[in-house]
C-alpha positions in Angstrom: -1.3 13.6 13.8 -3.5 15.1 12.2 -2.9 18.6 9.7 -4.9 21.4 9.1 -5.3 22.2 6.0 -5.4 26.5 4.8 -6.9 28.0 2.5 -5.9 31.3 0.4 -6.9 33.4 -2.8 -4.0 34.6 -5.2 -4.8 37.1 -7.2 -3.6 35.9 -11.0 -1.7 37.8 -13.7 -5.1 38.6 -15.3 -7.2 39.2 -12.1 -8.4 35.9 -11.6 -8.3 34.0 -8.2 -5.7 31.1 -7.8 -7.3 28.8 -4.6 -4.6 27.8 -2.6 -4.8 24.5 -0.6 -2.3 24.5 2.0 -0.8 22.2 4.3 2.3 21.6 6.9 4.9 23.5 8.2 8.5 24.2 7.1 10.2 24.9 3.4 7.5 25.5 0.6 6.7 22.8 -2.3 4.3 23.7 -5.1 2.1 20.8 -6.9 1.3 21.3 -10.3 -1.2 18.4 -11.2 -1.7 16.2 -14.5 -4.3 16.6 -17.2 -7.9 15.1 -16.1 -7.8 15.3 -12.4 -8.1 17.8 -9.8 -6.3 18.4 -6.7 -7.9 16.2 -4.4 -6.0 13.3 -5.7 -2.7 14.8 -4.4 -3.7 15.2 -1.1 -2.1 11.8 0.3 0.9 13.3 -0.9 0.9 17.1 0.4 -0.1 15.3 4.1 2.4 12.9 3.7 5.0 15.5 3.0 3.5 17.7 5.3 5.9 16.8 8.9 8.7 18.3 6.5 7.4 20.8 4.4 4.7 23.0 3.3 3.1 21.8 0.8 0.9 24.0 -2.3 -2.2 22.6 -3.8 -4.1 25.0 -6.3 -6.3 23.7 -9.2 -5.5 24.3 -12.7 -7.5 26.9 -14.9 -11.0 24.9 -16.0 -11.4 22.8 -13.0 -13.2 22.8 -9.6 -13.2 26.0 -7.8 -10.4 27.2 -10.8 -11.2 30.2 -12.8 -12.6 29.2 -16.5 -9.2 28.4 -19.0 -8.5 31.2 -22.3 -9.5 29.1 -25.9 -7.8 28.3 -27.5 -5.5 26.5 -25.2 -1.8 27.2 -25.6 -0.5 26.6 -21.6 0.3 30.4 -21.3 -2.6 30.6 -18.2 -1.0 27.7 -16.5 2.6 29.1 -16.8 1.6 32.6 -15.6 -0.1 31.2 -13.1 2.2 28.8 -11.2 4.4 32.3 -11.2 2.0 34.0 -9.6 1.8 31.3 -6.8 5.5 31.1 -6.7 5.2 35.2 -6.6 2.6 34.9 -3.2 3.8 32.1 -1.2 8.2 32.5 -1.9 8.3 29.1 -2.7 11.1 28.0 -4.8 10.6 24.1 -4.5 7.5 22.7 -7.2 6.8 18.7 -7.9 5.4 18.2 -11.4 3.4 15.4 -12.7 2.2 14.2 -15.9 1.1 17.0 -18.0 2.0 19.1 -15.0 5.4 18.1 -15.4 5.5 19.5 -18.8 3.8 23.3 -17.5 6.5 23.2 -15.0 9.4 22.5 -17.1 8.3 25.2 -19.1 8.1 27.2 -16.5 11.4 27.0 -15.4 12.4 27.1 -18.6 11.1 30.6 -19.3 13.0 31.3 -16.1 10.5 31.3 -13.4 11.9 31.5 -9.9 12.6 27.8 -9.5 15.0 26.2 -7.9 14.5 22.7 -7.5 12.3 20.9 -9.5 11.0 17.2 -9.2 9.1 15.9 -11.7 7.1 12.4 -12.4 6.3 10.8 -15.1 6.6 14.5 -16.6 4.8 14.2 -20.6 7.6 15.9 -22.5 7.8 15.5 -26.2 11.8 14.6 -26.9 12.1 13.1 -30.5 8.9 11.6 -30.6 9.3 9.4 -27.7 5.9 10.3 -26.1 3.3 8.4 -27.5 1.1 11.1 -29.3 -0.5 9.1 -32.0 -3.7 8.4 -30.5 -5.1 12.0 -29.9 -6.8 12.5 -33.0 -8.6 9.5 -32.8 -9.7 10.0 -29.0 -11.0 13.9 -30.1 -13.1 12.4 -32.9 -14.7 10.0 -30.5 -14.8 13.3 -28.0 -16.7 15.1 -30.2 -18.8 12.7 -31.5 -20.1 12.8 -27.6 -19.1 9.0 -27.2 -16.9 10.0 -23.8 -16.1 6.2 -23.1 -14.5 5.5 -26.5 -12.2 8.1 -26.0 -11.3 7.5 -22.8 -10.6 3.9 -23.9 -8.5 5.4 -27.0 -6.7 7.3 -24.7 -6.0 4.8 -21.9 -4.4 2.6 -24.3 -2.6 5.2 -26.0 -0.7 6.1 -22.9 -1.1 2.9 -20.8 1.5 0.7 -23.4 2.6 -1.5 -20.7 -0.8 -2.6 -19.5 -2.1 -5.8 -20.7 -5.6 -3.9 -20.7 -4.3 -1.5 -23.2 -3.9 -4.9 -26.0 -7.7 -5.6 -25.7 -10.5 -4.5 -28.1 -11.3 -1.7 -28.3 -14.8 -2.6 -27.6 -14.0 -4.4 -24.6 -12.3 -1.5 -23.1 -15.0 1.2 -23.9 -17.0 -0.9 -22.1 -14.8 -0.7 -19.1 -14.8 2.6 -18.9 -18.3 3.1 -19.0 -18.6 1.6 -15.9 -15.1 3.9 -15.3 -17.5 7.0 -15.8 -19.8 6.0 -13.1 -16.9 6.6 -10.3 -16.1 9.8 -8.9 -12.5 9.7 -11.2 -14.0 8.7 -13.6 -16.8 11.1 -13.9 -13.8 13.4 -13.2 -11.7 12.2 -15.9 -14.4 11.9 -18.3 -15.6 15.7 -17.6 -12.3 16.8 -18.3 -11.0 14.8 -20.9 -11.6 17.7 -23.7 -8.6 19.9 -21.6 -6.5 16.7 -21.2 -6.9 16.4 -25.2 -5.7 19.8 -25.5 -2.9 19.5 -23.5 -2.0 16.4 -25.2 -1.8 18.3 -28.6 0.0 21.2 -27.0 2.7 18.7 -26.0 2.8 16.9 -29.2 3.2 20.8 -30.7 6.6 20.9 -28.6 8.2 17.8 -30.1 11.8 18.3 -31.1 15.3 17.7 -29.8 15.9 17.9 -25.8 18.3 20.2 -26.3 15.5 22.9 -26.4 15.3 22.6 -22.8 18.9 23.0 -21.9 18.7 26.7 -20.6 16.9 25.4 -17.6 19.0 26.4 -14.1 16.9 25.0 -11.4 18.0 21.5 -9.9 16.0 18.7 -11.6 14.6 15.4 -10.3 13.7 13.1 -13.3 11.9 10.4 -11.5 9.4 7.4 -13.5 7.6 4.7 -12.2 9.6 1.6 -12.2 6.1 -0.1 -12.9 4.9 2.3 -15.6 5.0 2.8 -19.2 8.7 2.4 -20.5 8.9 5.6 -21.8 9.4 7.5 -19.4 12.8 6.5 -19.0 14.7 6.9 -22.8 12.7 10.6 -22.1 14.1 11.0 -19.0 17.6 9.8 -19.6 17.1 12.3 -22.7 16.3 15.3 -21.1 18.9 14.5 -18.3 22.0 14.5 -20.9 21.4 17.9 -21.6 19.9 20.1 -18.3 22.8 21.2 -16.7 21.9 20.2 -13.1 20.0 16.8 -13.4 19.4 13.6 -12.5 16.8 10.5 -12.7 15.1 8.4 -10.6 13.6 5.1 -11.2 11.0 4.5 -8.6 10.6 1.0 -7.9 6.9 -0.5 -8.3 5.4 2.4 -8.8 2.9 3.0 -11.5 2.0 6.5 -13.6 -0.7 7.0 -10.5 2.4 6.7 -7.5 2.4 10.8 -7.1 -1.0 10.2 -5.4 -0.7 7.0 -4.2 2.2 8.9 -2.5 3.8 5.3 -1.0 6.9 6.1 1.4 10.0 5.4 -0.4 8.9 7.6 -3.4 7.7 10.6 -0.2 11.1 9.7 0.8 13.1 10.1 -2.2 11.5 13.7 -3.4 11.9 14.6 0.1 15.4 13.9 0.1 15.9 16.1 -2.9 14.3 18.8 -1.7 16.4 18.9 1.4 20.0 17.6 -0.2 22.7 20.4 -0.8 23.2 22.2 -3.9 25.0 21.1 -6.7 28.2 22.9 -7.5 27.6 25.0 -10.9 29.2 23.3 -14.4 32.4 24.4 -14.9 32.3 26.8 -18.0 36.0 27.0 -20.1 
């Protein structure tokens, strides 16, 4: 059947709109979206979800019909922000991918009213694990206005378990110039200076996972099982220390699975968003 989608305008912390994409019926989730996309590529996932729950779309500060982002960069927009739709719509429920994941752990962190909290393929800095090294090299092509260098820097940067990520680097720029005549990829490529940003503000919050350990909400550690392998030691990190965690290897799923949205992964977050509570640790 098909859904109807809704649309709504929350005001923002500093008096900016928040666009609010809505669809479904029954207990709220929130989507907070990676770096270098837009909402649109969520939307198999929020209809999919959508005969269980309602399901929050809203575009990030600097993108589509977003309000323009604060420079220098530093997340706090994106934070405030995902309270203030937490604030209008009572949801307690948000998914978290990619560099979304990160925001949203933060969030919670700072103690946001969030209860349950899946992320996938979240980009979290813990000991270095996140592969980092690569983003000063992709900013110098950036600036240099050569778009499809960087994005090829950046794609094998983050894409380690790709065989397309071990070719030249010539061959691959060449890829993605023909990358940056799709719709994505003219996305992506538009973008890729705020995805940059975000990369470096992640790398600024390298350290121990322990950092994170004051988050209360339930959390949902899920990686693609057909992704880059370090999601997992990350995961498995960050699980050893939240108090109410747990992680999810999704089988063949890559990094893009969120939007590909294939049934047993819809399954799975639905699951957790519907299973009872966790008892609290037991404090001596």
């Amino acid at each position: 059947m098909e859904q109807d989608w809704t649309v709504q305008r929350v005001p923002a912390a500093d008096g900016a709109e928040i666009v609010l994409h809505s669809v479904g019926s029954g207990p709220g989730i929130v989507v907070v979206h990676g770096g270098g996309v837009t909402i649109d590529i969520y939307r198999r996932l929020a209809l999919r979800l959508a005969d269980r729950f309602t399901v929050h779309l809203y575009n990030r500060r600097g993108r589509a019909d977003a309000a323009a982002r604060a420079e220098p960069y530093d997340g706090e927009q994106d934070v405030a922000d995902l309270g203030s739709v937490l604030t209008a719509t009572g949801v307690r429920n948000v998914i978290g991918h990619s560099g979304g994941g990160f925001l949203a752990l933060r969030a919670a962190a700072r103690g946001l009213p969030i209860d349950r909290l899946a992320l996938y393929d979240a980009a979290i800095q813990v000991n270095g694990l996140f592969p980092l090294g690569w983003v000063p090299a992709a900013r110098k092509a950036a600036q240099a206005g050569d778009i499809a260098r960087a994005l090829a820097i950046t794609g094998g940067g983050l894409n380690t378990h790709s065989p397309a990520s071990r070719l030249p680097l010539a061959v691959r720029t060449t890829l993605c110039r023909l990358f940056l005549r799709t719709p994505v990829g003219r996305t992506m490529g538009e973008l890729l200076p705020t995805t940059l940003d975000e990369s470096a503000l992640i790398q600024h919050h390298d350290g121990q996972p322990e950092q994170w350990a004051g988050v209360k909400a339930e959390v949902l550690l899920a990686c693609g099982g057909a992704g880059p392998a370090y999601y997992r030691p990350i995961n498995e990190a960050l699980a050893g220390v939240l108090p109410h965690a747990r992680t999810l290897v999704v089988p063949r799923a890559s990094h893009d699975a969120l939007n590909r949205a294939p049934q047993h992964l819809v399954d799975a977050l639905a699951g957790f968003f519907t299973a009872p509570a966790t008892a609290p640790p037991t404090r001596s």
